[in-house]
Backbone as numpy.savetxt, mean C-alpha at the origin, in Angstrom:
# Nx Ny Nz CAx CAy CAz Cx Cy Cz
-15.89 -3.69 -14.92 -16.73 -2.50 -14.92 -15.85 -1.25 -14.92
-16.17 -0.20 -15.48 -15.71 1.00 -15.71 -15.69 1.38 -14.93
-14.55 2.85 -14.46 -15.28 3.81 -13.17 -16.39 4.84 -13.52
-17.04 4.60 -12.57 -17.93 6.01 -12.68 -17.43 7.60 -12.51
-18.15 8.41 -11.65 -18.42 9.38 -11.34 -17.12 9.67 -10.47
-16.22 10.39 -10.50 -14.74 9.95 -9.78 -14.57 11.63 -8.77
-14.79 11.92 -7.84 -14.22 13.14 -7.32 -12.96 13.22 -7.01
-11.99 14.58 -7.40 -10.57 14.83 -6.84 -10.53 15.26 -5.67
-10.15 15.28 -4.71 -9.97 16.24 -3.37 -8.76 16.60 -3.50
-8.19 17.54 -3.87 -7.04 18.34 -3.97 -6.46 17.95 -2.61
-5.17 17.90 -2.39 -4.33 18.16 -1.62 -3.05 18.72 -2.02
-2.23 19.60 -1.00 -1.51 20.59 -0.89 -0.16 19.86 -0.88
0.06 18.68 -1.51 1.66 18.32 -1.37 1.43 17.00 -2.98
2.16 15.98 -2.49 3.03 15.39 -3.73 2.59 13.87 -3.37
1.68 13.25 -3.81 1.76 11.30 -3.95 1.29 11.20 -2.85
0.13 11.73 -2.60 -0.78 10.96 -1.09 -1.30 9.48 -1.34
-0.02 8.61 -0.89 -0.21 7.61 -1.36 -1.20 6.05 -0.83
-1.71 6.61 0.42 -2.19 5.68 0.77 -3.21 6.62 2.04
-4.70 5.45 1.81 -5.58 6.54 2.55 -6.05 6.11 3.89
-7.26 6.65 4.92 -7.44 5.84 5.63 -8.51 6.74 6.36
-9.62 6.09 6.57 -10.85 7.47 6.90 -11.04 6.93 8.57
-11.36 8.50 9.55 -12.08 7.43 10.52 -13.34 7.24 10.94
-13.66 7.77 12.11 -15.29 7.32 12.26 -16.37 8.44 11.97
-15.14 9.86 11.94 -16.37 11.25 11.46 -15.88 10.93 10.01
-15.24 10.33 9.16 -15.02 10.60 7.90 -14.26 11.60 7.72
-13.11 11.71 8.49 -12.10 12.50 8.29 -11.04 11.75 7.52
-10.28 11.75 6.51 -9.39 11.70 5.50 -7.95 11.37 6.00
-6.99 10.68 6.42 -5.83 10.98 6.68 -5.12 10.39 5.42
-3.92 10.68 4.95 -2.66 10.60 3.92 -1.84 11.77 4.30
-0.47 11.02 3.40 0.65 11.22 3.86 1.40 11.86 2.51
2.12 12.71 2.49 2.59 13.43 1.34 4.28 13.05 1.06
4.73 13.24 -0.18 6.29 13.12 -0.15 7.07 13.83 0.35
6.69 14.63 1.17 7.21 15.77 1.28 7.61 15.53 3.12
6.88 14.60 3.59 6.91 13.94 4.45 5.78 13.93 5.62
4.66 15.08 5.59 3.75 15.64 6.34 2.34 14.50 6.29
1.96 14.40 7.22 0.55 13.85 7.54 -0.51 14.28 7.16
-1.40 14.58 5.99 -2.39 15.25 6.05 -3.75 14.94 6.84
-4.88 15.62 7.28 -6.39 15.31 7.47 -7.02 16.27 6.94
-7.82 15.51 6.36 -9.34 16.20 5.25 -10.37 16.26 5.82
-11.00 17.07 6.05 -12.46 17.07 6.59 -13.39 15.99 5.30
-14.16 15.51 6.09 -15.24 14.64 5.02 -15.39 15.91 3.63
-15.49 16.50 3.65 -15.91 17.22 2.07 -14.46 17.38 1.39
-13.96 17.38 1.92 -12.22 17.54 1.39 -12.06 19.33 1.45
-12.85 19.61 1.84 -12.90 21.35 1.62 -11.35 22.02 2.54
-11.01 21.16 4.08 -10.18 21.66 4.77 -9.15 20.23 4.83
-7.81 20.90 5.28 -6.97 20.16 5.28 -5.71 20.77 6.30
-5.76 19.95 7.40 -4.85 20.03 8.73 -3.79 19.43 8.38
-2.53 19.77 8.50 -1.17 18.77 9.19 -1.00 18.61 10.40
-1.07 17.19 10.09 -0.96 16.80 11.57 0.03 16.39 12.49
1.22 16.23 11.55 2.35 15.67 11.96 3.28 15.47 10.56
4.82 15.35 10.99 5.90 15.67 9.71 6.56 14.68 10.30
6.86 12.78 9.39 7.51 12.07 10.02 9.28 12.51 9.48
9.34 13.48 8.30 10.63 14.14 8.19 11.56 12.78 7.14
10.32 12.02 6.50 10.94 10.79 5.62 9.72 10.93 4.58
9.66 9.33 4.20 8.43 9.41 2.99 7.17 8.38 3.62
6.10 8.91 4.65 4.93 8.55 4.91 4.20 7.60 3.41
4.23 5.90 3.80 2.77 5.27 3.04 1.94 4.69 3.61
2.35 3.48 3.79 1.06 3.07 4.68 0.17 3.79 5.68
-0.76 3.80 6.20 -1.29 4.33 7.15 -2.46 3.55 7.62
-2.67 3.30 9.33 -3.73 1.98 9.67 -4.19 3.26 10.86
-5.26 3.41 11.25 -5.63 3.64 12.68 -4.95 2.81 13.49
-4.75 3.08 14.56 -4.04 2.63 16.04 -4.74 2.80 16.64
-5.50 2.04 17.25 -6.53 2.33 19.13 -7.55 3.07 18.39
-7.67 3.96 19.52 -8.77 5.15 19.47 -8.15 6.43 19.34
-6.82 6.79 19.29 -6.21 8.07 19.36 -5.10 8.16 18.44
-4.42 7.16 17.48 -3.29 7.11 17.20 -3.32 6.65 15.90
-2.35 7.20 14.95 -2.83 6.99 13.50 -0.83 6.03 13.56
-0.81 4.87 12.52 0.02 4.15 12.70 0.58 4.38 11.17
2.03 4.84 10.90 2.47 5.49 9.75 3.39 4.31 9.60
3.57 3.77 8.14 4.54 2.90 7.49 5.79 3.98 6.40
6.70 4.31 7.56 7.60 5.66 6.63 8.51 4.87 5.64
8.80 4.98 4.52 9.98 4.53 3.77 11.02 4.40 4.33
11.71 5.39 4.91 12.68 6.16 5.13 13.15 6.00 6.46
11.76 6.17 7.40 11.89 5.93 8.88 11.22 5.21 9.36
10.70 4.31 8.87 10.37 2.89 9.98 8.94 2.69 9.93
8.62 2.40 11.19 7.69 2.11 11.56 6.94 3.00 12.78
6.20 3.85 12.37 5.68 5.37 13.20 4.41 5.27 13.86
3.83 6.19 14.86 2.98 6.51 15.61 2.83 7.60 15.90
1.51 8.09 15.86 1.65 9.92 16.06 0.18 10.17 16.28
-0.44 10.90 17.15 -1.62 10.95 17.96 -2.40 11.63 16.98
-3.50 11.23 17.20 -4.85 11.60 15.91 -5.17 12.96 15.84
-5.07 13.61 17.25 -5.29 15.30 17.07 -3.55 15.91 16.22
-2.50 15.29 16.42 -1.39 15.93 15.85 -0.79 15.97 16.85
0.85 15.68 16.27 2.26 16.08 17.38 3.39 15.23 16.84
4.30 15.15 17.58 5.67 14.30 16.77 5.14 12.48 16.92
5.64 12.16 15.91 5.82 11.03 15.50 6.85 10.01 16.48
6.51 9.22 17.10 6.70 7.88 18.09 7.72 6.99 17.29
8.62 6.40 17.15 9.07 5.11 16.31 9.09 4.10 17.29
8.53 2.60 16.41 7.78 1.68 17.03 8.82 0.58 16.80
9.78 0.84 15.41 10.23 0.13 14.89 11.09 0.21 14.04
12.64 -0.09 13.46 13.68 0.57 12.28 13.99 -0.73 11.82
13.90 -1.94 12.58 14.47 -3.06 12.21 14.02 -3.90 12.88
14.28 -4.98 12.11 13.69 -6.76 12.82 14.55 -8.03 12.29
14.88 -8.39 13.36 15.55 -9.80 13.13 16.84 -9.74 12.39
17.42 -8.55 12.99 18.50 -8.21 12.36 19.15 -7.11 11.90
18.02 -6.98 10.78 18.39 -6.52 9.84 17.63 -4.95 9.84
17.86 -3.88 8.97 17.22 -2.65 9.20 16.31 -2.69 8.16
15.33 -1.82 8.14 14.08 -2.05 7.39 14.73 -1.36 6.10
14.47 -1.47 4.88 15.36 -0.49 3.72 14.02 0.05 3.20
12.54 -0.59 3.36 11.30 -0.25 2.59 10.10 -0.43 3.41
9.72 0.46 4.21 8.77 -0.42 5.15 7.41 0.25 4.09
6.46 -0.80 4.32 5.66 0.26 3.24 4.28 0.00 3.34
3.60 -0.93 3.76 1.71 -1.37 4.08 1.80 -1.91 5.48
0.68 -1.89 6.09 0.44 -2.70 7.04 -1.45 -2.69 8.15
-1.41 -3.40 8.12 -2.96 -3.72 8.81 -3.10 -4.15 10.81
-3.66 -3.83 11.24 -3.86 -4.02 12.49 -4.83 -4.29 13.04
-4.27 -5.51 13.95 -5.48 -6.55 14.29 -6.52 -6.11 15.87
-7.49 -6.47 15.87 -8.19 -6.07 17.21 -7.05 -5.99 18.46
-5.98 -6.94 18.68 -5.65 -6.71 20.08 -4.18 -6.18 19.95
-4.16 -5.06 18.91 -2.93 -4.13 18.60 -1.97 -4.70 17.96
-1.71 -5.98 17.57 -0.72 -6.79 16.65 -0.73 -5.96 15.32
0.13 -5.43 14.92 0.87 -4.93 13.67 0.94 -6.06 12.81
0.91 -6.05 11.40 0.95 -6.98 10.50 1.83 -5.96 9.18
3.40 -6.03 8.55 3.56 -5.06 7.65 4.82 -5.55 7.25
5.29 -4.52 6.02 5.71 -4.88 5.01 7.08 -4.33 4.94
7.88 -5.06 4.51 9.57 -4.33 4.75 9.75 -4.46 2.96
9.49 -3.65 1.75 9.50 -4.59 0.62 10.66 -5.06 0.08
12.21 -4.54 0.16 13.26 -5.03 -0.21 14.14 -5.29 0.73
15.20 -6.08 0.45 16.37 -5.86 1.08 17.44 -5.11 0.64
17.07 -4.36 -0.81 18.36 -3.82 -1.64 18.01 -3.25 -2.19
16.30 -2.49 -2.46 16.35 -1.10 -2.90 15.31 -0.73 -1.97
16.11 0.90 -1.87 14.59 1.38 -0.87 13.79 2.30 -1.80
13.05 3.12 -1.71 11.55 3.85 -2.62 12.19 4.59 -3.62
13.22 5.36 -3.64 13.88 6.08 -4.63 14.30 5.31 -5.82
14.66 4.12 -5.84 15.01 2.89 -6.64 13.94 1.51 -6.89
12.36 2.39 -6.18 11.70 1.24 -6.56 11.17 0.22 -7.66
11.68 0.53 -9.10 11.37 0.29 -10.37 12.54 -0.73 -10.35
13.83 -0.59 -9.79 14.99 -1.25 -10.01 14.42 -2.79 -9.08
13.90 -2.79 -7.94 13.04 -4.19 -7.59 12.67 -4.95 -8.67
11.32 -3.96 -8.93 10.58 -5.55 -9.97 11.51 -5.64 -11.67
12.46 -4.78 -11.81 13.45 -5.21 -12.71 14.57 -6.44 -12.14
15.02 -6.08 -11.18 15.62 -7.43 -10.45 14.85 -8.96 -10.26
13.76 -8.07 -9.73 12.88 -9.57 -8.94 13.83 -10.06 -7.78
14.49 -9.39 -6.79 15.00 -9.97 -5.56 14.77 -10.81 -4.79
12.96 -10.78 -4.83 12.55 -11.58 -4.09 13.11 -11.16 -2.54
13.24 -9.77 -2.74 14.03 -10.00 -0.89 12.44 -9.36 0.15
11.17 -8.92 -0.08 10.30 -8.46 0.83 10.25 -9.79 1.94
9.66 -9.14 3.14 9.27 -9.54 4.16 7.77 -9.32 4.47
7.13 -9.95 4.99 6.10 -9.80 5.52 6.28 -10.02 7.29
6.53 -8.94 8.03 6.73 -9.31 9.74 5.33 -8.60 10.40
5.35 -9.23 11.80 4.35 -8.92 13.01 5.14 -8.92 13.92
4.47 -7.21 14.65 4.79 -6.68 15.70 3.83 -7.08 16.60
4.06 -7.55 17.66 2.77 -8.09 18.78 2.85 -6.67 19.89
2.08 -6.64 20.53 1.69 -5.79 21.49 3.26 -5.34 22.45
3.55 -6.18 22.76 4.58 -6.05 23.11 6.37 -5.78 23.15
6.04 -5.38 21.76 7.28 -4.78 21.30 7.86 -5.88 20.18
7.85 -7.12 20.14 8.58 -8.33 19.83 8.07 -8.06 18.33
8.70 -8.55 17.51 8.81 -8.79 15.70 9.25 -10.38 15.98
8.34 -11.22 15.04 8.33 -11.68 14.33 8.44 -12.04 12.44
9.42 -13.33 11.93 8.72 -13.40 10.44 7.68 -13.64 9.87
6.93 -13.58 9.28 5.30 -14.63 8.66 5.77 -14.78 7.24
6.25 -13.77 6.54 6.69 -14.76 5.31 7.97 -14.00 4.87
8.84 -14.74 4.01 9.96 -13.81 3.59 10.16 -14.86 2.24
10.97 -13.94 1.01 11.03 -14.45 -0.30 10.08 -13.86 -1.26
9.50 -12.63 -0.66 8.15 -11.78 -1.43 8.59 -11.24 -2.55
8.27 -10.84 -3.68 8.27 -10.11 -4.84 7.69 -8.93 -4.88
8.27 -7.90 -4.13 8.64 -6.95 -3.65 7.00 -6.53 -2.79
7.55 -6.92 -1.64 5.96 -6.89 -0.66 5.60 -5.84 0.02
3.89 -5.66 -0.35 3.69 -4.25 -0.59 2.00 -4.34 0.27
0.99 -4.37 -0.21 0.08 -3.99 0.60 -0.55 -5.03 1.88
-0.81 -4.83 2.77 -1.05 -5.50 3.62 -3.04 -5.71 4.23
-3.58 -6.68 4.43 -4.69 -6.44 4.93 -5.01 -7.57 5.74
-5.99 -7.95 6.84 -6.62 -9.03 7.62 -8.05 -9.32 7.06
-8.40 -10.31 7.21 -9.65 -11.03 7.00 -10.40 -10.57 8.22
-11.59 -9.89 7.65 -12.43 -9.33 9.05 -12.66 -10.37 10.42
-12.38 -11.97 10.10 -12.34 -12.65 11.54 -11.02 -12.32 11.43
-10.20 -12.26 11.22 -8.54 -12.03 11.50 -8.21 -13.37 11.44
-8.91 -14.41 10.38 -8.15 -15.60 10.33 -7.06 -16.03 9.66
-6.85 -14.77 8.64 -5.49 -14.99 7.73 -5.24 -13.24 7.59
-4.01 -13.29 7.50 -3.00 -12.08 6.64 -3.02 -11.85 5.13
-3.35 -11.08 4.38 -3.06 -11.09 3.04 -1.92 -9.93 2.86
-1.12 -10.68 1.62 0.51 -9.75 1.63 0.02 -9.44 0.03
0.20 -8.31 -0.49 0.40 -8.37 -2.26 1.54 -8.52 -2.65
2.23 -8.77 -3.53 3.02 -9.24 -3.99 3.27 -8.50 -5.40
3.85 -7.23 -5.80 3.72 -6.57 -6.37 4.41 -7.24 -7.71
5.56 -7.76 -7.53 6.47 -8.16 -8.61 5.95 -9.14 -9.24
4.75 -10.08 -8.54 4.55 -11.28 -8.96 3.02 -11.19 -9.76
2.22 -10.41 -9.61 0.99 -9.85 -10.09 0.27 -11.07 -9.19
0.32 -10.84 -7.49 -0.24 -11.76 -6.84 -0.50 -11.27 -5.42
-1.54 -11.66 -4.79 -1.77 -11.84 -3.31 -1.67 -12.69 -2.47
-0.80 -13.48 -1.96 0.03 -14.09 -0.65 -1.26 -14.01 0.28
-1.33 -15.43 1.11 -1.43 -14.93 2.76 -0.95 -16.20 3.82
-1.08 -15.72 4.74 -0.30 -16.28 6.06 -1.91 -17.03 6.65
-2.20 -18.10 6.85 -2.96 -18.55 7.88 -2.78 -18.12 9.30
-3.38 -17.43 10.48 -2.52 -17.32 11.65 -2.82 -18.12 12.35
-3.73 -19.74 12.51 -3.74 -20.40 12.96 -2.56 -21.05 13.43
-1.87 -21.66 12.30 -1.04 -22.66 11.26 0.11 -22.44 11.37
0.16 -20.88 10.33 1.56 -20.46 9.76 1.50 -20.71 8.41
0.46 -21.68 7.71 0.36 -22.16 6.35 0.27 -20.79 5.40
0.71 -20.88 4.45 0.74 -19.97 3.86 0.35 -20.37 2.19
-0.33 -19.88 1.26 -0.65 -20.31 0.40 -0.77 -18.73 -0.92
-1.63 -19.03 -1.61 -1.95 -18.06 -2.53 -3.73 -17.14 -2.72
-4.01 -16.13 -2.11 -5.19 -15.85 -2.27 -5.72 -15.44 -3.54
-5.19 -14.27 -4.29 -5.40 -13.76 -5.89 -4.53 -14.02 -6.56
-4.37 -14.90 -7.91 -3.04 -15.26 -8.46 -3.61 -14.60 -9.69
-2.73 -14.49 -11.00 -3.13 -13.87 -12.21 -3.69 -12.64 -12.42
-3.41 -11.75 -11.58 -3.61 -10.29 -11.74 -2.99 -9.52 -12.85
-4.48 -8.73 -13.67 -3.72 -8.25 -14.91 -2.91 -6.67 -14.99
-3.06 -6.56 -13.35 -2.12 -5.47 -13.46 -1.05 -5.59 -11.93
-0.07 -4.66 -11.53 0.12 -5.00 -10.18 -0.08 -4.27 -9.42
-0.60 -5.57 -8.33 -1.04 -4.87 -6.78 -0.19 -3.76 -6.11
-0.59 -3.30 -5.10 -0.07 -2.49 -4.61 -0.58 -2.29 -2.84
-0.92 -1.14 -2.80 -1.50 -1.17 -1.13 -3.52 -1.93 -1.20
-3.23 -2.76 -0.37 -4.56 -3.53 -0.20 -5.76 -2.83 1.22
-6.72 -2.98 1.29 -7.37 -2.63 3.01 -8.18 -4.01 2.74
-8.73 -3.94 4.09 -10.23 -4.79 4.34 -10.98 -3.32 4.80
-11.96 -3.46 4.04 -13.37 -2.06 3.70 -13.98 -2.60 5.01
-15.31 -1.79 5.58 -16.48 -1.63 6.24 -17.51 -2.88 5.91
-17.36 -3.08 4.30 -17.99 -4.14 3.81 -18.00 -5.64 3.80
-16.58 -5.57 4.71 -16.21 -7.11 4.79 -15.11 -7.52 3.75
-15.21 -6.74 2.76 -14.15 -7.26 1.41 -12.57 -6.72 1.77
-11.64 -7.53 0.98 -10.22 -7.00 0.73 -10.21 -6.45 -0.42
-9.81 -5.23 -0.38 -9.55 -4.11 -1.62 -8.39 -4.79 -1.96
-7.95 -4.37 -3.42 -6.63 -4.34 -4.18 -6.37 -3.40 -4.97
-5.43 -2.78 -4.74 -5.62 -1.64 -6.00 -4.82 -2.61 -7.00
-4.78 -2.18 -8.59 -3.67 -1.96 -9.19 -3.77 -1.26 -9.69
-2.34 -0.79 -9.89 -1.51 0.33 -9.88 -1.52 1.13 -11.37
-2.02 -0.30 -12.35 -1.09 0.02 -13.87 -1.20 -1.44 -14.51
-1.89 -1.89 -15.78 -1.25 -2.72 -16.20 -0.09 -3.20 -16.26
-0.31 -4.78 -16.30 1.34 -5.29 -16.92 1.99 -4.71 -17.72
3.18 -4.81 -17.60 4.11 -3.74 -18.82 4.82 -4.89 -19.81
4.59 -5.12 -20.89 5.30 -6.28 -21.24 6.54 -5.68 -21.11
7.22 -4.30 -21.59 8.68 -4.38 -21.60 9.48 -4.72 -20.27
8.65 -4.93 -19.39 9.32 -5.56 -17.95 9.14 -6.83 -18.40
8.38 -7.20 -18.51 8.41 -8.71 -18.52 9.59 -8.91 -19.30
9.97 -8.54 -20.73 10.94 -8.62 -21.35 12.20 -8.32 -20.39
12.25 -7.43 -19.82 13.46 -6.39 -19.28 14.27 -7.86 -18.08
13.01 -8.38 -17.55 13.39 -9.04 -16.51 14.12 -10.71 -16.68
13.72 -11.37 -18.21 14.82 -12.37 -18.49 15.82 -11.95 -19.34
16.21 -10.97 -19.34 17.73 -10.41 -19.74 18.33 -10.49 -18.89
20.26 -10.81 -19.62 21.14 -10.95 -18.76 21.53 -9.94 -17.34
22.23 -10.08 -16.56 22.13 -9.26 -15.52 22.83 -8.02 -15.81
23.69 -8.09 -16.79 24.25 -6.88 -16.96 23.68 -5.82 -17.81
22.70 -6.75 -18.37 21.90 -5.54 -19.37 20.41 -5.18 -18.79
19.94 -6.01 -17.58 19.51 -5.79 -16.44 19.72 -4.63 -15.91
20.58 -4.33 -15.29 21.70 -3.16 -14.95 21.88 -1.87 -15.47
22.31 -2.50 -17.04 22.06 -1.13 -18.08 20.72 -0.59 -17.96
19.96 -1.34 -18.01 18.70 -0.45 -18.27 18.56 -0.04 -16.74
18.28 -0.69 -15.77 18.42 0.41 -14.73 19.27 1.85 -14.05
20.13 1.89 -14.72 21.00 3.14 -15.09 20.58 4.29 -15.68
19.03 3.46 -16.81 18.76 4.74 -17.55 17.96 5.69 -17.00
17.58 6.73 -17.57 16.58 7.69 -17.12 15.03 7.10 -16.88
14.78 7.62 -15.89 13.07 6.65 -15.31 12.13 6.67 -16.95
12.78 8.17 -17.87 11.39 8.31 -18.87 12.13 6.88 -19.98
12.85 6.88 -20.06 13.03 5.51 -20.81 13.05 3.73 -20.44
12.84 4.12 -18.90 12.43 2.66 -18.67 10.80 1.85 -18.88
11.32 0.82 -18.50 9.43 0.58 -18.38 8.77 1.23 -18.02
7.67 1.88 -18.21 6.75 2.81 -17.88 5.36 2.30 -17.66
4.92 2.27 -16.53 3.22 2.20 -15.96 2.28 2.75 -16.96
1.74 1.78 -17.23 0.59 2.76 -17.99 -0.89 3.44 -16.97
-1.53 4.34 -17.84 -2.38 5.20 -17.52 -3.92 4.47 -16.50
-3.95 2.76 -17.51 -5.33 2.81 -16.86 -4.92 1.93 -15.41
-5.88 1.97 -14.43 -5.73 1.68 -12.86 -6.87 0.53 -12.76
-7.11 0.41 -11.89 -8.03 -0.86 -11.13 -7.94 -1.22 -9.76
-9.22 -1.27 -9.54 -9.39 -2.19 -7.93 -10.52 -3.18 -7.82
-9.50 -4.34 -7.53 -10.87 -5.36 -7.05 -11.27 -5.30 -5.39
-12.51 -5.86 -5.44 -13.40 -6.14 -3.94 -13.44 -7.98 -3.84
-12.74 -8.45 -2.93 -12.69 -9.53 -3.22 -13.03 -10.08 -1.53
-14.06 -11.07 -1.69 -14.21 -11.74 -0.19 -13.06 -12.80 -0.10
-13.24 -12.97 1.73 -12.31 -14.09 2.10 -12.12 -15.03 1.72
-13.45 -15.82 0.55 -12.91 -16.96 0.30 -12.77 -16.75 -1.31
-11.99 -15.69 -1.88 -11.60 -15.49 -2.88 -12.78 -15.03 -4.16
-14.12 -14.98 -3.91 -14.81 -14.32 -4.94 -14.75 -13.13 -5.66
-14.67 -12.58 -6.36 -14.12 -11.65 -6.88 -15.78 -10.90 -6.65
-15.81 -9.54 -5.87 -17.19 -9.36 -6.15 -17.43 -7.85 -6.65
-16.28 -7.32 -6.58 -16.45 -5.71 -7.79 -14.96 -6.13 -8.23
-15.01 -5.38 -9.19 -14.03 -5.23 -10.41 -14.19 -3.99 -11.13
-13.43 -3.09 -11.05 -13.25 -1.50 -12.15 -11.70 -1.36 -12.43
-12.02 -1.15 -13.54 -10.52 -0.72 -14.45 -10.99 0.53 -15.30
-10.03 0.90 -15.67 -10.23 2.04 -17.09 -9.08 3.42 -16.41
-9.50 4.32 -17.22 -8.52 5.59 -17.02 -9.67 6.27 -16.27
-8.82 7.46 -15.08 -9.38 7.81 -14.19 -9.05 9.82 -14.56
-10.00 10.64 -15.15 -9.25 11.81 -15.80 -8.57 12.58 -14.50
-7.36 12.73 -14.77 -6.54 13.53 -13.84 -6.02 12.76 -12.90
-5.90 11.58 -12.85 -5.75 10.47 -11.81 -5.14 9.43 -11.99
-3.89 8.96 -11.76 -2.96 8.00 -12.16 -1.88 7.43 -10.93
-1.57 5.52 -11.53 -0.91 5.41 -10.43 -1.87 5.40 -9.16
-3.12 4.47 -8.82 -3.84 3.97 -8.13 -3.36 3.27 -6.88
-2.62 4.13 -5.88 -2.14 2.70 -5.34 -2.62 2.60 -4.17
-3.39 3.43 -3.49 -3.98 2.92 -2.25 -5.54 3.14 -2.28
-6.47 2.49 -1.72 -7.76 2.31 -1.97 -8.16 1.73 -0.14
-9.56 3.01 0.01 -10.15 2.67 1.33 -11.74 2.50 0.97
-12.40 1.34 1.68 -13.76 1.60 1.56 -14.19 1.26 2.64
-14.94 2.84 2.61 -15.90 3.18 4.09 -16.97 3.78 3.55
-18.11 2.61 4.32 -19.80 3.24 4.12 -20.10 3.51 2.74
-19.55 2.33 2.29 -20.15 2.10 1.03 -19.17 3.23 -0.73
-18.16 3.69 0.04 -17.99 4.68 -1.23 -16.09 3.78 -0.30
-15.62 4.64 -2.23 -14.11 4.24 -2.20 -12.88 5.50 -2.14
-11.89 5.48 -1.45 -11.19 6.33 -1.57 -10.00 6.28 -1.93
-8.61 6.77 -2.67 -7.90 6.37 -3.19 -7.07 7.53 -3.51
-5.67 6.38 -3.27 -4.33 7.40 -3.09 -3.90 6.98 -4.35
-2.96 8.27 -4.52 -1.81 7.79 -5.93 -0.10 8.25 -5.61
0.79 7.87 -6.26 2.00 8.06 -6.33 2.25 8.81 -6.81
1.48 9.52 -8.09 1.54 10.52 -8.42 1.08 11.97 -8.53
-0.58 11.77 -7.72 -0.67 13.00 -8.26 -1.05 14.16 -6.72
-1.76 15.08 -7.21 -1.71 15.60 -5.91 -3.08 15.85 -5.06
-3.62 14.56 -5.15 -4.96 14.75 -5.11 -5.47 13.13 -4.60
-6.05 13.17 -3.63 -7.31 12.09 -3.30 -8.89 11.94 -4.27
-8.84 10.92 -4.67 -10.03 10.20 -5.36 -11.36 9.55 -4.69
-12.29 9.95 -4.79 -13.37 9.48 -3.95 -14.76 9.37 -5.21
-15.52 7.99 -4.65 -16.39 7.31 -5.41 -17.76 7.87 -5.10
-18.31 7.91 -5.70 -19.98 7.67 -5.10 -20.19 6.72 -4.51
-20.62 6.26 -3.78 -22.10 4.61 -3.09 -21.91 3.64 -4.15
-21.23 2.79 -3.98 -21.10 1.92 -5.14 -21.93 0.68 -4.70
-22.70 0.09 -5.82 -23.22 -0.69 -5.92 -23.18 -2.06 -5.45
């Protein structure tokens, strides 16, 4: 299905890339520039609320007071819902330092669920990932208590994060692979939820509605696909070149609505005017909202069907 009726809500900075509404329908995203924004429900006003002083994406509510920031740059953040400095929760796990922290979802009894996506490029070099295929993302959980855990590692460059409204599984996207991952948390089993995606995922939610959103971002690019069984050194070359001559994202976007046990139950693709680079998607009370990488502006749906 096509998109409909698409509203911009302007915002005052660069790639509000990921969204997250709360219970008055206030707006929060995060700009490149590094600042927190909040939108009043009409989008008419717009507060900063906090400057994590890196590159703000993910973003989950925390509790009742605390908005939970996934920074590129700086970790893993916390910063109080009226506004003030930013908390770090987290820079590293199991070692190693985070190089990409970037989605993440949170479970009823404060367990963190999120995304570290490389081990060897961080956001400035993110095109050079799915040209590699490293396979180096993580999928880790922070429990209440400070402790990190792994849940999956070997990701293709792991990126949006969401829970199954019982919180019986984790879903990871899998950007490089045009796929959605998840973790059983019974188990530990881990399997495949959306495989064959015709474009790639990106930041995922679980909506009001019960469903797991997906954005994608951009059709497949065949010249990646090409780019990526070439030798490593010409691998290389082309990552050297200028971003306008590499593979390039195309224009049209998409998000599926998909229940827990994999039904696909909305589907929209097409070009969005003034709106590109789809990569984060919220649905609350029935309408959709949606971040991009590129532009400078929040996207909001009518009451969708």
């Amino acid at each position: 299905m096509q998109f409909g009726e698409v509203t911009l809500y302007p915002v005052n900075g660069h790639g509000p890339e990921d969204v997250v509404v709360d219970a008055e329908g206030r707006v929060y995203t995060g700009v490149d520039d590094g600042r927190i924004l909040r939108l009043s429900p009409d989008g008419q006003r717009i507060d900063v609320i906090a400057d994590t002083g890196g590159r703000p994406l993910g973003l989950e509510l925390y509790g009742d007071d605390e908005l939970l920031i996934c920074d590129a740059r700086a970790g893993l953040l916390v910063v109080p819902l009226p506004g003030g400095s930013p908390s770090v929760l987290a820079t590293s796990a199991l070692g190693l330092d985070f190089v990409f922290c970037n989605n993440a979802a949170v479970a009823a009894d404060g367990t963190i669920y999120f995304t570290d996506s490389s081990r060897r490029f961080g956001i400035a070099n993110w095109r050079d990932d799915l040209i590699e295929q490293t396979a180096g993302g993580r999928l880790l959980r922070r429990t209440p208590d400070g402790s990190i855990d792994l849940l999956l590692d070997g990701l293709q460059f792991a990126n949006g994060v969401a829970l199954a409204p019982d919180e019986s599984f984790v879903a990871v996207a899998e950007t490089g692979a045009c796929r959605v991952s998840r973790v059983w948390l019974d188990d530990g089993r881990s399997d495949v939820f959306v495989d064959g995606l015709g474009g790639f995922p990106d930041n995922i939610a679980t909506g009001t509605d019960g469903l797991i959103w997906i954005t994608q971002a951009s059709p497949r690019v065949a010249a990646l696909d090409v780019a990526r069984r070439l030798p490593a050194f010409v691998r290389a070359g082309i990552r050297r070149l200028p971003t306008s001559l590499q593979p390039r994202p195309g224009r049209e976007v998409g998000v599926l609505g998909v229940a827990p046990d994999g039904r696909v139950v909305h589907s929209y693709r097409g070009e969005i005017p003034g709106f590109r680079m789809l990569v984060g998607v919220r649905e609350w009370r029935g309408r959709l909202y949606f971040g991009s990488l590129e532009e400078s502006a929040i996207a909001v749906t009518p009451t969708i069907g």
